[in-house]
Structures are given as C-alpha cells and as structure tokens.
C-alpha positions as CSV (number, residue, x, y, z in Angstrom):
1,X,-6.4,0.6,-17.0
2,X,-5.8,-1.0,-13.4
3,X,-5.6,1.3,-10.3
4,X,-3.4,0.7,-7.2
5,X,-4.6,2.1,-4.2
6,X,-2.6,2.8,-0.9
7,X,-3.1,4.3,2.1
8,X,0.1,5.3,4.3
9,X,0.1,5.2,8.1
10,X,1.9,5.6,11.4
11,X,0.7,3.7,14.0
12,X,-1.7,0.9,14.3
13,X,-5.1,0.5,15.9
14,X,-5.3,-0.4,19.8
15,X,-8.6,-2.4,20.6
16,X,-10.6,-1.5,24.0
17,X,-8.0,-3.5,26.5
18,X,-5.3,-1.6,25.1
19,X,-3.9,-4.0,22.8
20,X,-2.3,-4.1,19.3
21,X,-4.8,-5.1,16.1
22,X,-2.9,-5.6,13.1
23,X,-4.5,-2.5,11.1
24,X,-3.4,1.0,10.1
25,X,-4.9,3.8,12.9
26,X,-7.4,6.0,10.9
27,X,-7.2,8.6,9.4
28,X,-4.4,7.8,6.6
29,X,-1.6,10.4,6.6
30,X,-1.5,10.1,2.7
31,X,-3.6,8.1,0.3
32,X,-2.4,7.7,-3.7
33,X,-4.5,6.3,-6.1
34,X,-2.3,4.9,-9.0
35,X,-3.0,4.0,-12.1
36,X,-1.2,1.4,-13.8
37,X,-0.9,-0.6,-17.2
38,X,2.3,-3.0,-17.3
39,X,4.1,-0.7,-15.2
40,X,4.0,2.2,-12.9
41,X,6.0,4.1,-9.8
42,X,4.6,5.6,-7.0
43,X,4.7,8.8,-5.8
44,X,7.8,8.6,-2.5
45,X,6.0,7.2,0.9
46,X,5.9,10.0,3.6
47,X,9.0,10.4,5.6
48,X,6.5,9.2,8.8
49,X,4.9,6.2,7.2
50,X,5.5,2.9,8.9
51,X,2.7,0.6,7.7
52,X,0.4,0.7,4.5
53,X,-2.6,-0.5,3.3
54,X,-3.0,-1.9,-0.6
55,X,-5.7,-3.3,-2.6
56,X,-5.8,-3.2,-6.4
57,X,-8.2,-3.8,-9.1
58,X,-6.4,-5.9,-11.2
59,X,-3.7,-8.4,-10.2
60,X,-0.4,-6.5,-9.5
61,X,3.5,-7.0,-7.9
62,X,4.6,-5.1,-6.2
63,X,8.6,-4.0,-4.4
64,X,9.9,-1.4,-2.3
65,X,13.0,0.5,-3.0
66,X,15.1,3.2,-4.3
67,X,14.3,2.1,-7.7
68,X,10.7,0.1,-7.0
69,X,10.5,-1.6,-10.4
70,X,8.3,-4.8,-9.8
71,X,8.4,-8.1,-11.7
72,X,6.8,-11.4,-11.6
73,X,9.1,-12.8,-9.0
74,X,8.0,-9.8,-6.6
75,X,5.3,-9.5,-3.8
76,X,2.2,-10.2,-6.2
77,X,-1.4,-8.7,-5.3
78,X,-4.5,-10.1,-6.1
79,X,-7.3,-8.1,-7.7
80,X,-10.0,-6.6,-5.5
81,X,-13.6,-6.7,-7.1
C-alpha cells in the first residue's frame, strides 16, 4: 500500500528582502496522510487553503474537483524514495 502525503497552506514563504519564494509558509494548516491502492479520495481541502505540497511513495495522478477521481491522463506524481 502507497501513501499520498499533503500538506495544505495559505500563504507562501517571503525571503529576507521581502520577496516571494515559491514554497508553502510553515506551519501547514492541515496535513493528510493517504493511503492508496488503485484508487483513493481525499479528505475536502480546508476552506483557507491556497497552495499545497505533495509527495508520494509510489507513482500516483492526481485531479482536483467536486468528484476528484484521477486517471492516467491526469497530473501524474512520481514516487518519492
């Protein structure tokens, strides 16, 4: 068994001049850890999420939706080892 993991956030990061960087302002305001065979849904994002962060054990696709369920011709994700 695979497992999907995001992280959910607001805002991003500002570096020391005050600028932007590309990457989710810590802490997280939710986290799921997902398991996942052939197919799986996750739990709804919160209502204040703008940006998330993904990585996944095993290779993965992935969509975003009222009814999420992925295929082959959606975003795929590479495994993280």
């Amino acid at each position: 068994m695979a497992t999907l993991y995001i992280s959910e956030y607001r805002n991003l990061t500002q570096d020391a001049e005050g600028n932007l960087v590309i990457v989710g302002k810590e802490p997280a305001i939710a986290t799921q850890a997902l398991t996942f065979t052939t197919s799986a849904v996750s739990s709804p994002f919160n209502a204040e999420t703008r940006y998330i962060r993904h990585y996944s054990s095993a290779a993965a696709h992935l969509n975003f939706g009222a009814d999420p369920g992925a295929s082959v011709l959606d975003y795929p994700v590479s495994a993280t080892t």
